[in-house]
C-alpha positions in Angstrom: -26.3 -18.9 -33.1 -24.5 -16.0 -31.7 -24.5 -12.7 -32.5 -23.1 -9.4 -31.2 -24.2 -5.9 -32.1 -22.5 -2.7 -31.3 -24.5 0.4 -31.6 -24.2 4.1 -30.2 -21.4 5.2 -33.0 -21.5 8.7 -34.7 -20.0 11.8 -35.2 -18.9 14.3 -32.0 -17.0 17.0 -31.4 -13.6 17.0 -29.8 -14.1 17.1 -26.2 -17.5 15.2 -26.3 -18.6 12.2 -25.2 -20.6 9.4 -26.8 -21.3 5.8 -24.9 -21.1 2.8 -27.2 -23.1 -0.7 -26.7 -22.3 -4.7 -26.9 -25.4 -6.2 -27.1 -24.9 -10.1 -26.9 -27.2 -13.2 -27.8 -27.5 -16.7 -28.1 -24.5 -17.1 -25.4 -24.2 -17.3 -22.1 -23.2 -13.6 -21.6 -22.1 -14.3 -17.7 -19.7 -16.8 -18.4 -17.8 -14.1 -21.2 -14.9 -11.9 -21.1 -15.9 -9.1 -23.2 -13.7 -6.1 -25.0 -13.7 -3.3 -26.8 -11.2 -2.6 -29.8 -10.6 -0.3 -32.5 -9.2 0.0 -35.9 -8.4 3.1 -37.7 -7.6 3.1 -41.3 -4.1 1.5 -42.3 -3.6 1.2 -38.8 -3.9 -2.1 -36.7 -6.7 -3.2 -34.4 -6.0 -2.3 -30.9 -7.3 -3.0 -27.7 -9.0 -0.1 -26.1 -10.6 -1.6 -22.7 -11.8 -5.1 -21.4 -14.1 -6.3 -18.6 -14.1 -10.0 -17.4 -16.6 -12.2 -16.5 -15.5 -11.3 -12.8 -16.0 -7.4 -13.6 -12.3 -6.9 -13.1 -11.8 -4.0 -16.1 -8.6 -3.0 -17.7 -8.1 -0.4 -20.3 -5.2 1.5 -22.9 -3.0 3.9 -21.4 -4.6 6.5 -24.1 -8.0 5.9 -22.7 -7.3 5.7 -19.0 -9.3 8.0 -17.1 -11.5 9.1 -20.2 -13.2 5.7 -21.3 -15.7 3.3 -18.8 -16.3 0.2 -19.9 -19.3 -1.7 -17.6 -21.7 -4.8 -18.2 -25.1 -5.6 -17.4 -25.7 -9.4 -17.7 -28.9 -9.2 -17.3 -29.3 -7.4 -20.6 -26.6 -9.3 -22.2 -24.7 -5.7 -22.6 -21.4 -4.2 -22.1 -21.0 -0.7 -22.3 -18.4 1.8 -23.2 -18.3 5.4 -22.2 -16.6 7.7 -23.6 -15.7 10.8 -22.3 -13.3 13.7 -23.5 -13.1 12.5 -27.0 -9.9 13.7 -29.5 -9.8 13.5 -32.8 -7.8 10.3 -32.5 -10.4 8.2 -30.8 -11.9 7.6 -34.2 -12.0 4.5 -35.3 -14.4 1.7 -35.6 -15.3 0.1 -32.5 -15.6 -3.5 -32.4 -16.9 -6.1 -29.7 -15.5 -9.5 -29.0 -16.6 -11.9 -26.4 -15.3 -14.9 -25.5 -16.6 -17.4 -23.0 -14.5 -18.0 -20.0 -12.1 -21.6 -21.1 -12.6 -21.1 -24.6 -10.2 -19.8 -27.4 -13.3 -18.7 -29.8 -14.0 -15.1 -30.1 -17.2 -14.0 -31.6 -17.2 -10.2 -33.1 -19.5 -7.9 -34.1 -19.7 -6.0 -37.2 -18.5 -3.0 -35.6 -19.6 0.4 -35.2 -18.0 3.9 -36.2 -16.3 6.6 -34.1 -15.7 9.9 -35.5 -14.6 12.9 -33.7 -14.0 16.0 -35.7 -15.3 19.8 -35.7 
């Protein structure tokens, strides 16, 4: 069974920084594509950064040069850091994987972001 737990949410100031994780298991984490999303209330879920299997990363113009995203396959983890936060970084973060060749995505439950003074 797979599962996928993001962790490291809370509550920052503007202009802090927080670093979120993707822990992964019961998958073969090497073989996955893995990104990080967020949904805001009444807004739509948007992609915030990606990393493939390759290490190759991509990311959302509004996060460029603020947010990291990395991976440690031998702890199953992704990470996203998050530098300079604003106030409309906060969301709930979610993690999705999915394994190079496949069209499954498996989420996890997703963690909250919240950046206010």
């Amino acid at each position: 069974q797979v599962q996928v737990v993001e962790s490291g949410g809370g509550l920052v100031q503007p202009g802090g920084s927080l670093r979120l994780s993707c822990a992964a298991s019961g998958i073969i984490f090497s073989i996955c594509n893995v990104a990080w999303y967020r949904q805001a209330p009444e807004k739509q879920r948007e992609l915030v950064a990606a990393i493939t299997s390759g290490g190759s990363t991509n990311y959302a113009d509004s996060v460029k040069g603020r947010f990291t995203i990395s991976r440690d396959n031998a702890k199953n983890t992704v990470y996203l850091q998050m530098n300079s936060l604003k106030p409309e970084d906060t969301s709930v973060y979610y993690c999705a994987l999915n394994p190079v060749g496949s069209i499954r995505n498996y989420w996890g439950q997703g963690t909250q972001v919240t950046v206010s003074s």
